[in-house]
N, C-alpha and C positions, 0 to 999 in steps of 0.2 A: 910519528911516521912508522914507529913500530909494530903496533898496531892494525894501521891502514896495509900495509905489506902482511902481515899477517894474516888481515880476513881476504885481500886478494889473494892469498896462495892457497888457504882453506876451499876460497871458492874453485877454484882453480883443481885440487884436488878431488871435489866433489864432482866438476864436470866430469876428467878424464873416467873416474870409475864409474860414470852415467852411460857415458861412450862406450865403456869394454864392458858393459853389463847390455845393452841393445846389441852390439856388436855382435858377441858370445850369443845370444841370444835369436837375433835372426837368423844368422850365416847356419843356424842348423834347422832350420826350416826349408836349406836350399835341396835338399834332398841328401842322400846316405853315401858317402863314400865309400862304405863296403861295397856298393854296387858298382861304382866307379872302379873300384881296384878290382873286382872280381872280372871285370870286361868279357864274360862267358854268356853262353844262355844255360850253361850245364851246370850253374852253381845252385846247389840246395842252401835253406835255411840255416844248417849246421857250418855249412862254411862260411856264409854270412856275419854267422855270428861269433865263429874264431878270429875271422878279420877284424870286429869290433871289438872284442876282448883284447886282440894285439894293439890295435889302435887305444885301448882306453876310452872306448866312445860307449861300452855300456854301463859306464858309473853315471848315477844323478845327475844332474847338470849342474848343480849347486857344488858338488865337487870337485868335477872339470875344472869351472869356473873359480875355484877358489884357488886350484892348482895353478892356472892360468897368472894369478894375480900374485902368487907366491913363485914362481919365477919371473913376474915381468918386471920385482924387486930386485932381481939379480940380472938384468936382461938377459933371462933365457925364454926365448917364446917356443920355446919346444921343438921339434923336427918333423920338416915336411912329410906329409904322407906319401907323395909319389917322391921315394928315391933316397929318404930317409936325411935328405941332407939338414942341416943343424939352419932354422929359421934367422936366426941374427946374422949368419954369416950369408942368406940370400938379400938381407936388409943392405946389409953392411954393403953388399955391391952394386943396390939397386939406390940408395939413398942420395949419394954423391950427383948420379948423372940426374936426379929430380931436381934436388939445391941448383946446380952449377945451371937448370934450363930456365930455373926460376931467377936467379941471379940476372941473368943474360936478358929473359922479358925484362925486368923490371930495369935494368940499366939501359935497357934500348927505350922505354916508356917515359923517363927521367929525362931522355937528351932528346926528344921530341916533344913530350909535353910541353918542356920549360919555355924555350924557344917560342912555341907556338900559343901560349898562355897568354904569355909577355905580349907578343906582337899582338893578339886580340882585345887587350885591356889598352895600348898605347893605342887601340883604332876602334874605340868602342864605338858602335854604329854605324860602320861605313863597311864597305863591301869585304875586307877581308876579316872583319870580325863577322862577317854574318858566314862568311865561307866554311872557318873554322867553325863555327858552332853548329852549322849545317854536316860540316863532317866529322865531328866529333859526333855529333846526334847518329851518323848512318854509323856510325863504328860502335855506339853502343847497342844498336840493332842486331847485328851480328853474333849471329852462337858461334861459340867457339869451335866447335866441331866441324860446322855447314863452311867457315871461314878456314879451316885446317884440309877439309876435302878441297877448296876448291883452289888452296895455293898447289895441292899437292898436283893437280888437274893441269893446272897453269906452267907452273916453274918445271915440275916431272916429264908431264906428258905431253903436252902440248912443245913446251920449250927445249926439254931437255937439259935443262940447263943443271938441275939440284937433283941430289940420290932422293927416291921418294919417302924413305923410312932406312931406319939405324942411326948407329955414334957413329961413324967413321972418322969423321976428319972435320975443320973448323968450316966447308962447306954445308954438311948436317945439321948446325945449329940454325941457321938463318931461317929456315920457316918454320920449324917450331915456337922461337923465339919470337920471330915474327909475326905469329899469330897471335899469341898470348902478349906483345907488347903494343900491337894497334887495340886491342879490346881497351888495355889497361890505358893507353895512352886517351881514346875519347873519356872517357872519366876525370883524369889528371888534369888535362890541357883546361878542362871544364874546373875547376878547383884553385888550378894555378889563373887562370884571368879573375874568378870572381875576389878572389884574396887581394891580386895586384890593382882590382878599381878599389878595396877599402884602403889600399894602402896609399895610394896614389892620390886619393884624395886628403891626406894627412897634412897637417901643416909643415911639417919637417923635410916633408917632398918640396916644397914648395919657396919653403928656404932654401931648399937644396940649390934648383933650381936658378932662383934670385940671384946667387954668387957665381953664375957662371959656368958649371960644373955641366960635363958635356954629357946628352942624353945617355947614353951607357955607361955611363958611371952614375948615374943618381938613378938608373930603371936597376940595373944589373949587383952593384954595393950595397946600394941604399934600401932601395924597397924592394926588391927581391931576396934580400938579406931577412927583411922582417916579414914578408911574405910565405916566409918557407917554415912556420913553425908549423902551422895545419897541414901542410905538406907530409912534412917529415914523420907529423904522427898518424897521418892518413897513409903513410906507404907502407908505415910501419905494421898496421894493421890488413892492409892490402894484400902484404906479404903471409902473410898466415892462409887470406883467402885463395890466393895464387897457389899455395900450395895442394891446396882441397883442388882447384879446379884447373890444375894442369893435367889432371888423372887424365881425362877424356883427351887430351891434345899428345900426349905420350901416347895414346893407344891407337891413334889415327897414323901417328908418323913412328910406329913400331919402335917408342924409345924408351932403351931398357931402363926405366927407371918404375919409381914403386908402382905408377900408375899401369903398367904392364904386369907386372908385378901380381897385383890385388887382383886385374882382369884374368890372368892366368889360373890364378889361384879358384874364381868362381866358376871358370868352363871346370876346374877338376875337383871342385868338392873339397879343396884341403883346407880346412879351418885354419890349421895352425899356422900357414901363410896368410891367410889373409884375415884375421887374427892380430896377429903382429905389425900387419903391413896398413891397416887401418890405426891400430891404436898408436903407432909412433907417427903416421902423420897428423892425427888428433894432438899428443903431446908437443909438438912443434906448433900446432897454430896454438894451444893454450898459453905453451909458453910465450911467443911472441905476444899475444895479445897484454897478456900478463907483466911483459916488461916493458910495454905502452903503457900500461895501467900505473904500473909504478914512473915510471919517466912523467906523467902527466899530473904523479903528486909532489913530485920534487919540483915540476914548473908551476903547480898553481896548489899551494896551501889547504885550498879553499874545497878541493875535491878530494883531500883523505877525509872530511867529515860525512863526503856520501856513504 
């Protein structure tokens, strides 16, 4: 087991510095921040190039880059270029409200999926299994973005009912959440009924059954009990994704978190925001994946040999 943890953290390792090596790498192709901080038509070359020498942007890139990686061992990502503020302390504030949106989908995805899994496996073939699958199918349709404009459209504007963007208050969450947990949810619902027909059709169901034991308790104990191991490690994994693809849902409904964050950072040219604000969400989905990786060799022997 020692081993198998082993070469999954080596791998693991080798992604993230694949990440902050393209990262470092593009983001300075988006054009020059001297000219962004210069904001003049009256700036010559020579000031151009004071502001790159103050910034440190006219060393090698193999430099930058190794500087880069020689604080990211200390988590320091260096300081923002507009305003000089210290980059882990914009994480530090932007990180919480990403987790806590991502928490919120995947908990609202969890108690709609299950429910609606279940009832579609108890009624395979007849009109409310086809309902469900029919709208799970439209909800995996749906980009999340085209789905965030058009709660925002609806519940904002139309309704009035919900502020259209910001944290404010536990009204806020709901369409953000909301969007990001009907995507996640057509996926799930679809994973949690095909699990519950292999499970269902198990002998042990059927003993269950035999003795009397009343439909929710042998659907809801019994095989939704053992149902939920592909579950558990498909959300596991899910969660990593959600993280990557809440960027675009934070930026629709202006929510401070890193996905504002990162977008911020490319209207202004500042590497070292977004920089840092890319590579610790990279390290968060590695990690995560990475401790499905390991949880899936403690449950099955037979995959540390991969």
């Amino acid at each position: 087991m020692a081993g198998f943890i082993l070469k999954r953290l080596l791998q693991a390792i080798f992604v993230v510095l694949a990440v902050t090596l393209i990262v470092s790498f593009a983001i300075r192709l988006s054009g020059d921040p001297a000219v962004m901080l210069a904001g003049g038509s009256n700036i010559t070359e020579k000031d151009l190039q004071n502001i790159r020498q103050a910034l440190g942007l006219e060393r090698p890139f193999y430099v930058q880059y190794l500087a880069f990686l020689k604080g990211l061992l200390v988590g320091d990502f260096g300081r923002s270029f507009m305003g000089g503020t210290p980059v882990s302390l914009l994480i530090s504030k932007a990180l919480p409200a990403t987790l806590l949106l991502a928490f919120a989908s995947l908990l609202l995805s969890i108690v709609l999926s299950v429910p609606l899994g279940v009832h579609a496996a108890v009624n395979r073939g007849r009109w409310p299994d086809q309902l469900i699958r029919i709208l799970s199918l439209v909800g995996l349709s749906f980009p999340n973005f085209w789905l965030a404009i058009m709660m925002v459209l609806f519940f904002s504007i139309t309704l009035g009912l919900l502020p259209p963007s910001g944290m404010e208050g536990p009204e806020s969450f709901i369409m953000p959440a909301l969007t990001m947990g009907i995507i996640l949810t057509a996926t799930n619902v679809r994973l949690v009924r095909t699990s519950m027909l292999e499970t269902l059709s198990q002998q042990y169901i059927m003993v269950a059954r035999s003795k009397g034991l009343k439909d929710w308790v042998v659907l809801y104990k019994h095989a939704l009990r053992n149902s939920a191991i592909p579950l558990v490690t498909y959300i596991g994994l899910q969660f990593g994704s959600l993280i990557g693809g809440i960027v675009i849902v934070e930026r629709v409904f202006n929510w401070p978190g890193m996905g504002t964050l990162a977008f911020d950072a490319i209207s202004a040219r500042d590497y070292p925001v977004l920089q840092g604000s890319i590579t610790v969400l990279a390290l968060f989905i590695v990690l995560i994946n990475l401790l499905v990786d390991i949880a899936y060799g403690l449950i099955d022997p037979r995959i540390r040999t991969e």
